[in-house]
N, C-alpha and C positions, 0 to 999 in steps of 0.2 A: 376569227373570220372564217366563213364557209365559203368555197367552190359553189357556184351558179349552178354547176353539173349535180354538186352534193347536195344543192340545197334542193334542187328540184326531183331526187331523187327521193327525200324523205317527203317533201311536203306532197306528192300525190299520191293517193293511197285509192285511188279506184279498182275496178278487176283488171289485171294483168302487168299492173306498175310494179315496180320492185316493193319497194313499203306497202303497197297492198297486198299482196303476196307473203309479204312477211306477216303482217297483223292479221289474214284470215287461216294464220295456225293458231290464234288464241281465242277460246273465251270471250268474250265481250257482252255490256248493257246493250239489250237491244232496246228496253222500255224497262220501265217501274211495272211490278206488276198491278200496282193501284190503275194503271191505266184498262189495262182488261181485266175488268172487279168482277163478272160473272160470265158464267157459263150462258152458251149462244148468246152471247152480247154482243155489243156491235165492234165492231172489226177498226184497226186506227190503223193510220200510215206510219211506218218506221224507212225512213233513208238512212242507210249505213253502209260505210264507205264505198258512195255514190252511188248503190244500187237502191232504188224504188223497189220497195218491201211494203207487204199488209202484214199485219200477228191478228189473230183471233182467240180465243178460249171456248173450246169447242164443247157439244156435249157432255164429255167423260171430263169436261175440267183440264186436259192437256191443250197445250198451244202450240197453234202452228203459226209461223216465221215462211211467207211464201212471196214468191214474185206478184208484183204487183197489177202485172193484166194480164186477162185470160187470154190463153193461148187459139182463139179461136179465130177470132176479131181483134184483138187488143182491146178490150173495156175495161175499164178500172174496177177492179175489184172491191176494191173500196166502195162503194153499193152493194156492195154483193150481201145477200142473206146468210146468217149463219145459223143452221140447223140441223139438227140430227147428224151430228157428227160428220162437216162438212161445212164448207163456206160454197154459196151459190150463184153464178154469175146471173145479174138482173137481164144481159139480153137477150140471151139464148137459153139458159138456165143451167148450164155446165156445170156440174161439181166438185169439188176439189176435197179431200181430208187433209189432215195435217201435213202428212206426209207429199204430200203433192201428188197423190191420186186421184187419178177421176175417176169417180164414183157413181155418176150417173150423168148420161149423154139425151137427154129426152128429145132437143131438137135432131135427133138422127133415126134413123128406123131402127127397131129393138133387134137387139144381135147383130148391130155393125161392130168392125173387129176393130175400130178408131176408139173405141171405149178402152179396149185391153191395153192399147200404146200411148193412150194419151197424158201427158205429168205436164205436171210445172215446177220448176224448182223452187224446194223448199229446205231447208236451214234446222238444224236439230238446236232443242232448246233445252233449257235446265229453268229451274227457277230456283232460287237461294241471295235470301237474304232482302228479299220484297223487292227484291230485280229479277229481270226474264235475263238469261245470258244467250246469247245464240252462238253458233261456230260455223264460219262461212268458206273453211276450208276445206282439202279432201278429205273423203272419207279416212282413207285409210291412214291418214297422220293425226286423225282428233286424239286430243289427249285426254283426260279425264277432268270433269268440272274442277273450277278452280275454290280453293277449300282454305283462304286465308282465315285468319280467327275473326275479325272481325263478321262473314261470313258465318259460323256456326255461332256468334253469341246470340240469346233467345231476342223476342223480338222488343221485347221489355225491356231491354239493355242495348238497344242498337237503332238508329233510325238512318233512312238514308233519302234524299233528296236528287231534284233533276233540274240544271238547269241548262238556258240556250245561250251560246256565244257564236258573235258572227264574227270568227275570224277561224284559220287555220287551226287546227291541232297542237302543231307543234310550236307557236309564239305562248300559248296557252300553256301546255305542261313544262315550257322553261319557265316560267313566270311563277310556275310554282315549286320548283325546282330552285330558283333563286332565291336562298336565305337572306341575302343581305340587302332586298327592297324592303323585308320587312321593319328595319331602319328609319324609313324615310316613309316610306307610300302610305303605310298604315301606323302611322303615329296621330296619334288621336288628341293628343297635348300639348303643343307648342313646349318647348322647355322644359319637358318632365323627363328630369333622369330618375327617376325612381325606378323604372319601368329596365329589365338588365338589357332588353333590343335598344336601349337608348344609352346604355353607359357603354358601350362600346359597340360604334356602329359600322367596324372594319372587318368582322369575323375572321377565323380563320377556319380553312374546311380544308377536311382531309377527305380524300374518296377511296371508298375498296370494293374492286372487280368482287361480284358474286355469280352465282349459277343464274341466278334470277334478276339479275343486272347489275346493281351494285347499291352497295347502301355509305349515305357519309355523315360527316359529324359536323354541326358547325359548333366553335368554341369561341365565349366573348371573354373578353374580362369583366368579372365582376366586385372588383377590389378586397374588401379586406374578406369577402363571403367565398370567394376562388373564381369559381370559373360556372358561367352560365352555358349549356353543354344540349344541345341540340341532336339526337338523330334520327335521320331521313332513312327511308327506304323507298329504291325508286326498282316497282315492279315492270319487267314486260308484259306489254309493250308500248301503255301508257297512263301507268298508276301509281301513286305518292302517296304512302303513310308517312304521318309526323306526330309526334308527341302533341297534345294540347297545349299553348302555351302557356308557360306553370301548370303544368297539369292541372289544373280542375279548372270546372266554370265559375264563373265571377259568381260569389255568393249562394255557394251550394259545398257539398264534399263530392260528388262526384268526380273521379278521376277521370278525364278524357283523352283518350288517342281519337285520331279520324283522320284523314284524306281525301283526296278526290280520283276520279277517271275520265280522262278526258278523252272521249270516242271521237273521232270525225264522223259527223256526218256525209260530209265528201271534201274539194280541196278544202271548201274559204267556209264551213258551218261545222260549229262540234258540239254537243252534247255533255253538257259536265255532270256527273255522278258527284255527288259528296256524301258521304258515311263519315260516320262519326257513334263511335260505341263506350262505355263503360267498361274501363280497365280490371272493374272489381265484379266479379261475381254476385257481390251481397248487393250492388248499390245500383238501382236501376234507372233509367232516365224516361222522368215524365213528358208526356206529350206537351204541357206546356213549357216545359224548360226546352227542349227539342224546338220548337217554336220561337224561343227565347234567340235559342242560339243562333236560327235560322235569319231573325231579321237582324241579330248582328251584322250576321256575315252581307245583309243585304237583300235576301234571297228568302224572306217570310213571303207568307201567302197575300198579306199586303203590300208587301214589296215587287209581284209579280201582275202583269195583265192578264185581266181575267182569263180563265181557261188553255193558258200557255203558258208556257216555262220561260216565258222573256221577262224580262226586267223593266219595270218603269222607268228608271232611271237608265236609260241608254244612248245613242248616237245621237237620235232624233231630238235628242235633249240638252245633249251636254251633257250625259249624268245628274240633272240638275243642279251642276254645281253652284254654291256659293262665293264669292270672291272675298265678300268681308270673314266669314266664317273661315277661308281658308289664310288672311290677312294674320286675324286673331288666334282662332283656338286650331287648326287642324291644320298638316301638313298637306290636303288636299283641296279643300273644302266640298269633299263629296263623302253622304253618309253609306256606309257599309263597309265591311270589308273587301267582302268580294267586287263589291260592285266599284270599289276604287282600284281592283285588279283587271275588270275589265275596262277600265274607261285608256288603260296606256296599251294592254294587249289587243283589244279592237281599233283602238286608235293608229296601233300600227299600220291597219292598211289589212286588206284581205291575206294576205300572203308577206312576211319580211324579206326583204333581199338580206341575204345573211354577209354578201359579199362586202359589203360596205358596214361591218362592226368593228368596234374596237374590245374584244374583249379584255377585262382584267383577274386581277387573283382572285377573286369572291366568285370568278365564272368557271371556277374550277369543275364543278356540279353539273353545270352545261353544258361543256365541253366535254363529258368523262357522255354525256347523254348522247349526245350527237356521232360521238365514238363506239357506240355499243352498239344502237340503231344502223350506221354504217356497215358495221362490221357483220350484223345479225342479216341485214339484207342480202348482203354476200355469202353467207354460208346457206342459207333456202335455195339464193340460186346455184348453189353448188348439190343441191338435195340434202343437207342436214338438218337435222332439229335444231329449232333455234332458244335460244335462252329462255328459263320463265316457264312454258308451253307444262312441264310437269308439274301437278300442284305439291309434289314432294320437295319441291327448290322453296315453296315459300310456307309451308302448312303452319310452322314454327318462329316466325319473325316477329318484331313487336317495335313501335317506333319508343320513343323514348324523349321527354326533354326534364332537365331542375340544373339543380345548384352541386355542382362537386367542390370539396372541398379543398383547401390549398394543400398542395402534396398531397392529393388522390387520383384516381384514373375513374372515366367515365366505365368500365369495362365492373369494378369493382361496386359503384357506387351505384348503378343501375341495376347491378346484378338480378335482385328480386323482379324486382319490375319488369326483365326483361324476358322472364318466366310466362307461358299461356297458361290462359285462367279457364281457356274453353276450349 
């Protein structure tokens, strides 16, 4: 159980809130960069955390990340022309560079000194890893992009995907933070213990404090084979690697790690990142297995409305569920995976009142989350650096899941594995 005070202190993340405050010391998905594919191309809206933002790709091929109306009038930018290194406001003709200089003032008489003073703010960006990342805090605390492995594997071995959830941030990264739904929510077989999430669906999990938040282990029993052996990595300050389940995909040798990043868009809208990369060097992941995977999860390009990162299957729907299909063969009777993660996390309600839970032992993970985030709030407004923020906390981590064997240690039996390949 959360404090009303606690909970409303993580879940608002706008400019000047404590958790907003906190998250604009890291890094963050502003866009895929598939969304701005060419140079002077047209300009898309990005809202993150609660600010109304435009990104462009300007002549030289760099992007800018800028407030969304011109400071003149307030017009939406988002009409604006983009050209010659510059986005152009359509009413007066103002121009803006990446940087959020104005560049040319034509509605003013030539040599007014309103050209020399005039910005908009704008956001420094990276690109890496077919994501734009932006940093919306102060200058003088940016820390250096953020450089996980997943991040440097080529692009041949790495895909990464975007989708939209209308609920909070954070009912979203506990949801995935939570080993032991995977049990029940995304069991896809009525009665199949074959599967080791289904032979034993009490886990237990261990959590350890790290520089970078903390990473844990959930452990099943898996009878006379040992022990089915999960670990997580939950990066600040709202990111989840996990081992592939069984490491590889269904009907391939591909070794798969991936996770997601769940951005707010502001309180009640967030933006889910999922990556998913090739553990092997030699073994790369084709675009239709990448595709494969995607409509697993729920989240293929037929699984989406057209020209948006929303989900067919959503509120307005029911998720489509089935009743007899959830009678007979599925513990939900909703297809996807993810899409049966958001039918309970959206379902909760824009915002959870956290006052009113019952947590138990399998909420160890979530609790150990809500304690770091706390705590991480508190030392910003004390002026420290907060967890994570250096990419030297996390350059070297790897998640992990398989079979250890009876009298072994996950520590030994992952070793290899837990070695960077990139």
């Amino acid at each position: 159980m959360l404090s009303h005070e606690n909970n409303e202190k993580l879940v608002r993340v706008g400019p000047g809130t404590p958790a907003g405050n906190l998250f604009r010391r890291y890094w963050q998905p502003a866009c895929l960069a598939t969304e701005l594919p060419e140079r002077d191309g047209a300009p898309i809206r990005v809202r993150l955390l609660g600010e109304d933002l435009i990104a462009f790709r300007d002549t030289n091929g760099r992007i800018g990340l800028v407030e969304a109306f011109c400071p003149h009038r307030r017009a939406p930018l988002f009409f604006g022309r983009n050209e010659e290194c510059g986005l152009r406001c359509v009413y007066h003709g103002w121009k803006f560079d990446v940087d959020g200089k104005c560049v040319d003032l034509p509605s003013e008489p030539e040599g007014s000194p309103m050209k020399a003073t005039m910005t908009i703010n704008a956001y420094p960006t990276v690109e890496k890893a077919g994501i734009v990342w932006a940093y919306l805090g102060p200058k003088e605390t940016m820390p250096a992009p953020p450089d996980y492995e997943w991040t440097r594997a080529p692009s041949s071995h790495c895909f990464v995907s975007k989708t939209y959830e209308a609920c909070n941030y954070l009912q979203a990264l506990e949801g995935g933070l939570d080993t032991a739904h995977s049990s029940f929510l995304h069991t896809l077989k009525l009665g199949d213990n074959t599967a080791f999430r289904q032979r034993d669906r009490a886990p237990t999990l261990d959590v350890e404090r790290t520089d970078y938040g903390y990473y844990y282990v959930s452990t099943r029993k898996a009878g006379a084979d040992g022990s089915y052996v999960r670990l997580y990595h939950y990066m600040m300050p709202f990111q989840q690697m996990r081992g592939g389940i069984n490491g590889l995909y269904a009907g391939s040798n591909v070794p798969k790690l991936d996770g997601h990043i769940w951005v707010p868009v502001d309180d009640v809208q967030t933006n889910v990142y999922n990556w998913c990369y090739s553990s092997d060097p030699t073994i790369p992941i084709s675009a239709d297995m990448a595709e494969a995977f995607e409509h697993h999860s729920g989240r293929g390009q037929e699984d989406l409305i057209p020209g948006t990162f929303k989900l067919k299957r959503n509120p307005s729907n029911d998720y489509l569920i089935d009743r007899e299909v959830q009678r007979t063969r599925s513990y939900t009777g909703i297809d996807g995976v993810n899409t049966q993660d958001f039918a309970v996390q959206e379902g909760m309600g824009p915002i959870v009142d956290r006052s009113k839970e019952a947590l138990g032992g399998t909420d160890r993970a979530v609790a150990m989350l809500r304690r770091v985030l706390l705590e991480s709030i508190d030392a910003v407004a004390r002026g420290e650096t907060p967890p994570g923020a250096d990419p030297n906390t996390h350059r070297t981590i790897r998640p992990y899941d398989g079979v250890v064997p009876p009298g072994g240690t996950w520590q030994k039996t992952f070793a290899d594995d837990l070695v960077c390949k990139y």
